[in-house]
C-alpha positions as YAML, in Angstrom:
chain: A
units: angstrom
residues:
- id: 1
  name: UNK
  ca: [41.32, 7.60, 2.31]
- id: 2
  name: UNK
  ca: [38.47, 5.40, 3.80]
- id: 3
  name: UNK
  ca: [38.69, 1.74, 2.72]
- id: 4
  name: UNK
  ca: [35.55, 1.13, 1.62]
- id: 5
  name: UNK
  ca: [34.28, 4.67, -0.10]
- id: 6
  name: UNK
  ca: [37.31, 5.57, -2.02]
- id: 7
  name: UNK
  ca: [36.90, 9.66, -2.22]
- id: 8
  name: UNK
  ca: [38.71, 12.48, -1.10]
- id: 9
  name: UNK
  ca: [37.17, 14.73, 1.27]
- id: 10
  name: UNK
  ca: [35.47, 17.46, -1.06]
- id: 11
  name: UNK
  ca: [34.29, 14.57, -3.27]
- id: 12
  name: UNK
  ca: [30.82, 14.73, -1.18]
- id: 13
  name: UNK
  ca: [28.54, 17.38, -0.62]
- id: 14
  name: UNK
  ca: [28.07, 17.67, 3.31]
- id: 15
  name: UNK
  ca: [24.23, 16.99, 2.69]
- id: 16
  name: UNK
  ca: [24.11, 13.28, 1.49]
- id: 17
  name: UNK
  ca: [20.93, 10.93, 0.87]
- id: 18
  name: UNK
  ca: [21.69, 7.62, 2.16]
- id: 19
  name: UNK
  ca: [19.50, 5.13, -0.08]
- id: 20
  name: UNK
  ca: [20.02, 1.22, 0.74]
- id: 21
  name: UNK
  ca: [19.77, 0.00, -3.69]
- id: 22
  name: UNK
  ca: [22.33, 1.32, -5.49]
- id: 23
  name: UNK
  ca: [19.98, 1.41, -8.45]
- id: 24
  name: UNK
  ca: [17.97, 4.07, -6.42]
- id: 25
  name: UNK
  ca: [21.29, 5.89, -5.68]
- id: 26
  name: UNK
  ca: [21.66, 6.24, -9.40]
- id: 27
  name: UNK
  ca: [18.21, 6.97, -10.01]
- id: 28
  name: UNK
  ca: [18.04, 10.12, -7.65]
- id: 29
  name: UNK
  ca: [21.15, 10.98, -9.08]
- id: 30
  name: UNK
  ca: [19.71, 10.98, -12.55]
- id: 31
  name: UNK
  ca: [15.71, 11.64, -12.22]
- id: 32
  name: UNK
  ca: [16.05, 14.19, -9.18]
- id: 33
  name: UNK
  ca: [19.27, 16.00, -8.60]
- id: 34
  name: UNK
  ca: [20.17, 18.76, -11.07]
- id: 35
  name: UNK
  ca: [21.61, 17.79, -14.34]
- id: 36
  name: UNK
  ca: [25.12, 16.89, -14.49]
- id: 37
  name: UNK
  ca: [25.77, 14.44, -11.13]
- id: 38
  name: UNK
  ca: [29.33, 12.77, -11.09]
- id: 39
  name: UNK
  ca: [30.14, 9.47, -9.93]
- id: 40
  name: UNK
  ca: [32.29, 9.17, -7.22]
- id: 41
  name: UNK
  ca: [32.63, 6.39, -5.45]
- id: 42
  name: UNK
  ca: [32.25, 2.65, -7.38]
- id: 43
  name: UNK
  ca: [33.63, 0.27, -4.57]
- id: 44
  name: UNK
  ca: [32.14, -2.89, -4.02]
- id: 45
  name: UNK
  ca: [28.79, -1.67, -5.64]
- id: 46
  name: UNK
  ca: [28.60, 1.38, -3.46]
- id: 47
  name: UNK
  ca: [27.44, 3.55, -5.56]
- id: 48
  name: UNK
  ca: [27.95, 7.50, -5.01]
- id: 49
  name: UNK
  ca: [26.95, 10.51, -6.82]
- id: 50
  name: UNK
  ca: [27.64, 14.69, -5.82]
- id: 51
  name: UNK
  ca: [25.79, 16.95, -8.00]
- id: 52
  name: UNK
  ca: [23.09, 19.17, -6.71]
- id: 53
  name: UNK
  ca: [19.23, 20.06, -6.35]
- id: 54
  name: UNK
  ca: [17.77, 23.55, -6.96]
- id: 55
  name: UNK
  ca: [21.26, 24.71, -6.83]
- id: 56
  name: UNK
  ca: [22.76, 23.47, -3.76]
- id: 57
  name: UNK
  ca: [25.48, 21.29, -3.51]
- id: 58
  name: UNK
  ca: [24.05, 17.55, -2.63]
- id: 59
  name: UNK
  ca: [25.66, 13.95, -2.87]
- id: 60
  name: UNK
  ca: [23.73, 10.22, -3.12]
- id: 61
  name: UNK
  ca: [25.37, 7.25, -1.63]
- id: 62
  name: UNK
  ca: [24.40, 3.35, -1.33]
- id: 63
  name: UNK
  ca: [24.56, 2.14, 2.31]
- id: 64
  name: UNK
  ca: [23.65, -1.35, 1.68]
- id: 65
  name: UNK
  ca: [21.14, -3.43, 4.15]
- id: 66
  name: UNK
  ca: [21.41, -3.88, 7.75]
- id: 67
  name: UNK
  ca: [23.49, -1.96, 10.58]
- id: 68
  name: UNK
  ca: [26.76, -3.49, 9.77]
- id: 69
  name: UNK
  ca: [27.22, -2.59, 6.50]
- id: 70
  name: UNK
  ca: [25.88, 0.91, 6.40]
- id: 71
  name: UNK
  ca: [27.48, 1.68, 9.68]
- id: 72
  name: UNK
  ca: [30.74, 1.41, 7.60]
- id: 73
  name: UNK
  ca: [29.32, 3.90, 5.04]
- id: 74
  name: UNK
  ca: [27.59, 6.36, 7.78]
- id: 75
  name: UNK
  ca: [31.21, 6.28, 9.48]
- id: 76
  name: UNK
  ca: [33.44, 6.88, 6.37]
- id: 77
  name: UNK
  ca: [30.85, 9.29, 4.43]
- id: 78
  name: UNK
  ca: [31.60, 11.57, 8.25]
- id: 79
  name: UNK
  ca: [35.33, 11.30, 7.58]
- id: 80
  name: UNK
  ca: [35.10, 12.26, 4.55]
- id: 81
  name: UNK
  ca: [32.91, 15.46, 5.76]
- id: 82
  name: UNK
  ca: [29.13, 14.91, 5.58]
- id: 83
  name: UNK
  ca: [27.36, 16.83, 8.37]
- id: 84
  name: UNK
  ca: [23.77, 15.77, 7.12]
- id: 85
  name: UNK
  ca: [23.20, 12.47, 6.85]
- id: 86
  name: UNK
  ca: [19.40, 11.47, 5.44]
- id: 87
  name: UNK
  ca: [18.36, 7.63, 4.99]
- id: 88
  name: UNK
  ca: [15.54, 7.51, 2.40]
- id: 89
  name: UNK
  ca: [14.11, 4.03, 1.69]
- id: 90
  name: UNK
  ca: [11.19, 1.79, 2.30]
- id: 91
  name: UNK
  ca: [9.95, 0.37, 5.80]
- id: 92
  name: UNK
  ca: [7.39, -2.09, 6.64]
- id: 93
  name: UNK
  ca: [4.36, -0.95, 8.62]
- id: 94
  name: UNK
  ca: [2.05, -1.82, 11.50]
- id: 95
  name: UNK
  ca: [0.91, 1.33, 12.68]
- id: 96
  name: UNK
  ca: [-2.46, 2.37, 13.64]
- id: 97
  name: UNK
  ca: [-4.24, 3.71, 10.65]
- id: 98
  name: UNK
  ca: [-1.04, 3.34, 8.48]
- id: 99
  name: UNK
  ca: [-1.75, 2.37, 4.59]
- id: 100
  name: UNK
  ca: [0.86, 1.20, 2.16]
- id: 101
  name: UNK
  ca: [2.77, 4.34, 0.71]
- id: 102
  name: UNK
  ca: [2.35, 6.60, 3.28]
- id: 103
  name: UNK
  ca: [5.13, 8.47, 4.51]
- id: 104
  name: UNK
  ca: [7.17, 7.27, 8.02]
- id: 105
  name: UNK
  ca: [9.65, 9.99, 9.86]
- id: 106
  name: UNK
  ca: [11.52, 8.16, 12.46]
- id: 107
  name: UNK
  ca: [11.69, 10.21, 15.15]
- id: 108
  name: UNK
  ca: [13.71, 7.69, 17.21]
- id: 109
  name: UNK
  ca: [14.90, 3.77, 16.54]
- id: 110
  name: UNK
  ca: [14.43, 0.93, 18.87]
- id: 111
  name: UNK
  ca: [17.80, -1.36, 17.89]
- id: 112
  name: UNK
  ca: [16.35, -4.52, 17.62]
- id: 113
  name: UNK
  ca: [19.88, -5.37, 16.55]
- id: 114
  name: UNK
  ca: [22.56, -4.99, 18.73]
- id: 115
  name: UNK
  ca: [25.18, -3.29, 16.71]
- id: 116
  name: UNK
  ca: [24.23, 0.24, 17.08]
- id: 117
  name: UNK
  ca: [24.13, -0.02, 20.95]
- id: 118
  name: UNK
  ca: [27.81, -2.14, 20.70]
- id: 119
  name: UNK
  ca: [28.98, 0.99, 18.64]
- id: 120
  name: UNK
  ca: [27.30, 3.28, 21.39]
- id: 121
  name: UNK
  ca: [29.33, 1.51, 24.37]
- id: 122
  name: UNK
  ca: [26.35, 1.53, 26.24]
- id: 123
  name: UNK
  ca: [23.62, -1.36, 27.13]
- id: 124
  name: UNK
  ca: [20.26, 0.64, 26.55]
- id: 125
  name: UNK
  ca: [20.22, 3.59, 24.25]
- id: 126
  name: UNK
  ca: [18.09, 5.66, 22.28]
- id: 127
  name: UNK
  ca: [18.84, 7.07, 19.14]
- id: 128
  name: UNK
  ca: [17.07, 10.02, 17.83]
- id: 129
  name: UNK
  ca: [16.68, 11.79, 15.04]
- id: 130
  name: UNK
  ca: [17.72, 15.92, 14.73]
- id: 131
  name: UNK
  ca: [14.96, 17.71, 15.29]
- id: 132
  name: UNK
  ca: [14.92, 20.48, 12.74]
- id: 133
  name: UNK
  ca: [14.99, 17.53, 10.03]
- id: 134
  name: UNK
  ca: [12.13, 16.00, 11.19]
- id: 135
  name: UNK
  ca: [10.18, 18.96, 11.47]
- id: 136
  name: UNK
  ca: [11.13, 20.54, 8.01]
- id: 137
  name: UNK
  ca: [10.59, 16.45, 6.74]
- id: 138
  name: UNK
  ca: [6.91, 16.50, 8.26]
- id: 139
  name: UNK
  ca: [6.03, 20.32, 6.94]
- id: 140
  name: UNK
  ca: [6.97, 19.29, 3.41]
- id: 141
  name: UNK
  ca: [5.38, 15.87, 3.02]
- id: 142
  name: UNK
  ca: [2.27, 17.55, 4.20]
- id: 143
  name: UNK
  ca: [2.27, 20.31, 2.13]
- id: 144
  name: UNK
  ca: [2.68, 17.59, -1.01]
- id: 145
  name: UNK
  ca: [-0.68, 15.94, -0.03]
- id: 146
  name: UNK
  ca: [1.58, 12.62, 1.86]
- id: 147
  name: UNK
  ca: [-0.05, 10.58, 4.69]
- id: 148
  name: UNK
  ca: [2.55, 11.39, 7.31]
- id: 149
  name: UNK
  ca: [2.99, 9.20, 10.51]
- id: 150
  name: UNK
  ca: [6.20, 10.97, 13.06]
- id: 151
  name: UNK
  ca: [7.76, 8.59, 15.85]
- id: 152
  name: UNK
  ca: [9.44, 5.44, 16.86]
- id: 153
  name: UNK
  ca: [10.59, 2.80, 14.29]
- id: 154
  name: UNK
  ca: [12.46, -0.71, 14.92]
- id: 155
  name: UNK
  ca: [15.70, -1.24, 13.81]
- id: 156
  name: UNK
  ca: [16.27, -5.07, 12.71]
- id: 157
  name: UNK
  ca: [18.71, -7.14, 12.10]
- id: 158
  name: UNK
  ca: [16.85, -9.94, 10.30]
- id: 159
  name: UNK
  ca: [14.54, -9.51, 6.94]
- id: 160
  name: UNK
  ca: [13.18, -12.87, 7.29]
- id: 161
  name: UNK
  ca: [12.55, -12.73, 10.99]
- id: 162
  name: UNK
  ca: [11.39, -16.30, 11.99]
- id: 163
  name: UNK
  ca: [9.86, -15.20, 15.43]
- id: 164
  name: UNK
  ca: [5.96, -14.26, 14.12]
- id: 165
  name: UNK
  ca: [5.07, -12.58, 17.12]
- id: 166
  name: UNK
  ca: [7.78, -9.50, 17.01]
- id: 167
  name: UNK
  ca: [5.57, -7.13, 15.23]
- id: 168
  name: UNK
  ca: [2.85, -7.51, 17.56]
- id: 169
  name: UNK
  ca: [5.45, -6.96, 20.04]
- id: 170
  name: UNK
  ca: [6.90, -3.90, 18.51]
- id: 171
  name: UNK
  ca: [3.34, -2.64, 17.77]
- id: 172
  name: UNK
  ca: [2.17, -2.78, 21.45]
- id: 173
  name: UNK
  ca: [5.26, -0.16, 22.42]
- id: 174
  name: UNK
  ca: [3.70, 2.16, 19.70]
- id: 175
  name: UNK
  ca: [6.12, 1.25, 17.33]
- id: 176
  name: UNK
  ca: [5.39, 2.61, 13.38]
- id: 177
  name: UNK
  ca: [7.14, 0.14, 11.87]
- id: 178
  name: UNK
  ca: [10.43, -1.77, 11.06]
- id: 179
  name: UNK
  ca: [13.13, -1.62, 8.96]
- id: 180
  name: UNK
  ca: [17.24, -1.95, 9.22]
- id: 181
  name: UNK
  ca: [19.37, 0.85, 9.57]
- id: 182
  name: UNK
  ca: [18.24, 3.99, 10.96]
- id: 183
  name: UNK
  ca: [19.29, 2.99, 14.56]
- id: 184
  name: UNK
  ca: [22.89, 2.65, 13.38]
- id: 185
  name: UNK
  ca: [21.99, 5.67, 11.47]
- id: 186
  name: UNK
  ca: [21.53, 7.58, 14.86]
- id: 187
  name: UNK
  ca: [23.70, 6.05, 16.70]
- id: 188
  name: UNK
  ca: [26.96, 7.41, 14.78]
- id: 189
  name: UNK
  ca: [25.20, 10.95, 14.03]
- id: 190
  name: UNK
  ca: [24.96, 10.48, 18.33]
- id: 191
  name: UNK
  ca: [28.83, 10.10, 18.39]
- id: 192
  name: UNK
  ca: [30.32, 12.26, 15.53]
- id: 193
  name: UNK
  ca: [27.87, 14.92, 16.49]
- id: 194
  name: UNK
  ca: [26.09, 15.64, 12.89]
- id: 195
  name: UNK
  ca: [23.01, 15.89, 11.54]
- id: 196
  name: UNK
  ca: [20.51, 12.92, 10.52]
- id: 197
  name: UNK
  ca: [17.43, 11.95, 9.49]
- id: 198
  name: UNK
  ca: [15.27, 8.76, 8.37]
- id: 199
  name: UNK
  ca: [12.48, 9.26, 5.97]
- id: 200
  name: UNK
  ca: [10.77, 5.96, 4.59]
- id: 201
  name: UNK
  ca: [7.89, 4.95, 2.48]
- id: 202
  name: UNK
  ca: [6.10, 2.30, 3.93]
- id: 203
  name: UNK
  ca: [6.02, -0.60, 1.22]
- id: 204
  name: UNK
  ca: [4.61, -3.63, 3.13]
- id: 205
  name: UNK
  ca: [2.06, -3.43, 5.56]
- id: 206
  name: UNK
  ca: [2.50, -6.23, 8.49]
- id: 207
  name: UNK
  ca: [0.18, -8.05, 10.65]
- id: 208
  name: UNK
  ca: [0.20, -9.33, 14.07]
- id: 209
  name: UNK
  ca: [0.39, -12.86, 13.24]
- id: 210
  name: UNK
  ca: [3.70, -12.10, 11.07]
- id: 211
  name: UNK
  ca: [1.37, -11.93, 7.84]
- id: 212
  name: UNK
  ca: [2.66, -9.51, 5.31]
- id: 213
  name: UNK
  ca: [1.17, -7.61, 2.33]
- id: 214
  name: UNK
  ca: [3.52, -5.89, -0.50]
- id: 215
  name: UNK
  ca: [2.92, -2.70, -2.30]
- id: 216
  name: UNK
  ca: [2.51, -2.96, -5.86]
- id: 217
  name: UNK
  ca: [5.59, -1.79, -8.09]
- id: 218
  name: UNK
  ca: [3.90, 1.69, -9.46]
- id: 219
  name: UNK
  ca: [2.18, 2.45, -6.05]
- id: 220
  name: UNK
  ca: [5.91, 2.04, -4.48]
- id: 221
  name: UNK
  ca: [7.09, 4.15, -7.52]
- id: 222
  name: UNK
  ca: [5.09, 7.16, -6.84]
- id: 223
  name: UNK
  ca: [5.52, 6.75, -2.92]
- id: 224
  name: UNK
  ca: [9.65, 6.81, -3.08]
- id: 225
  name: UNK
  ca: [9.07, 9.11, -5.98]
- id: 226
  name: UNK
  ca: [7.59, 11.82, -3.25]
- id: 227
  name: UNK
  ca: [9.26, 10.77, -0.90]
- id: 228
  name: UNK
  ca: [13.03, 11.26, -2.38]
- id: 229
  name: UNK
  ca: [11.97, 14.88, -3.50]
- id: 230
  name: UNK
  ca: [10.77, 15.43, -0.03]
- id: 231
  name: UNK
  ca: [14.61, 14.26, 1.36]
- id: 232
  name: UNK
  ca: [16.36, 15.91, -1.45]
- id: 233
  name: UNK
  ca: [14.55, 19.11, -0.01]
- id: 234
  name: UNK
  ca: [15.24, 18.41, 3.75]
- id: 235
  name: UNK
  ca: [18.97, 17.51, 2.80]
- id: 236
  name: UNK
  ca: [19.55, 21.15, 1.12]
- id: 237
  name: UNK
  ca: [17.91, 23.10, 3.78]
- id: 238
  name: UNK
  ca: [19.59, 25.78, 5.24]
...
């Protein structure tokens, strides 16, 4: 039994959403999935549901912020047999011609933090995204009227980064935005050889000069809202 989700494998579904707030894990689990989702997993706050959407077998879990922490659930939700792993959250944005709530598929993730190239054993690495997720994630965000932007996103180890020139930086390399896990995300789908995906909705937009503006609280809402039925959809596909 892994230490920190404490299931039995069969307990998840091998398509799992991977949201950061455990309130959201329990809000897909109610407002989303199918009637009927079961807890299973409580551990520190790590909230996890199995149930299903439209039928199919499907389970929610809480990662937590940053690389460390949700590299521990990425890594334990694979021994306990997921095969698709799917982060849905928010992201901060600096993309050309990006607005707030628009839709971000991380192709690939620049590790701005280090942990996801310690856990790869190599110095430079990049960590994609599988394909056939991103493709089906783009073809149904369009088709539900989403601003979609597809490509590279930074993985950071710091919220409150203190260095105001890094999104410039990131920006110049054609970077969509930031946020702090799908690099680790990648990383351990790389190495355990499954599936995985990051689809975000981009809640703050961020400027040059480190300036930041924040989505209001029913724009963000409807954004996730879309969003999440968008990842349910890619989770279940066959």
């Amino acid at each position: 039994m892994p230490i920190h989700l404490r299931a039995e494998p069969g307990d998840y579904a091998p398509a799992v959403l991977c949201p950061g707030d455990p309130r959201r894990a329990t809000y897909i689990a109610e407002s989303i999935l199918d009637p009927g989702a079961a807890l299973v997993n409580d551990e520190r706050g790590l909230l996890g549901y199995t149930g299903t959407f439209a039928g199919t077998p499907i389970s929610v879990q809480t990662t937590g912020m940053g690389c460390a922490g949700s590299g521990i659930v990425f890594e334990e939700l694979v021994m306990l047999g997921a095969t698709r792993l799917v982060r849905v959250g928010t992201c901060g944005g600096f993309g050309e011609g990006m607005s707030m709530g628009d839709v971000v598929v991380a192709l690939s993730a620049s590790a701005d933090d280090q942990t996801p190239l310690r856990y790869a054993a190599m110095p430079g690495f990049a960590p994609t995204a599988s394909w056939k997720l991103v493709e089906t994630a783009v073809r149904l965000s369009e088709d539900l009227g989403s601003r979609v932007h597809v490509g590279s996103v930074v993985t950071s180890g710091l919220f409150y980064d203190p260095d105001e020139q890094s999104f410039g930086r990131w920006k110049r390399l054609g970077h969509l935005g930031v946020e702090m896990e799908a690099a680790m995300l990648y990383a351990i789908a790389a190495v355990k050889r499954v599936e995985a995906l990051a689809i975000m909705t981009v809640s703050d937009m961020l400027g040059d000069d480190g300036s930041t503006v924040r989505i209001t609280d029913a724009e963000l809402k409807a954004g996730v809202d879309r969003m999440m039925r968008v990842a349910c959809q890619v989770a279940t596909a066959g």
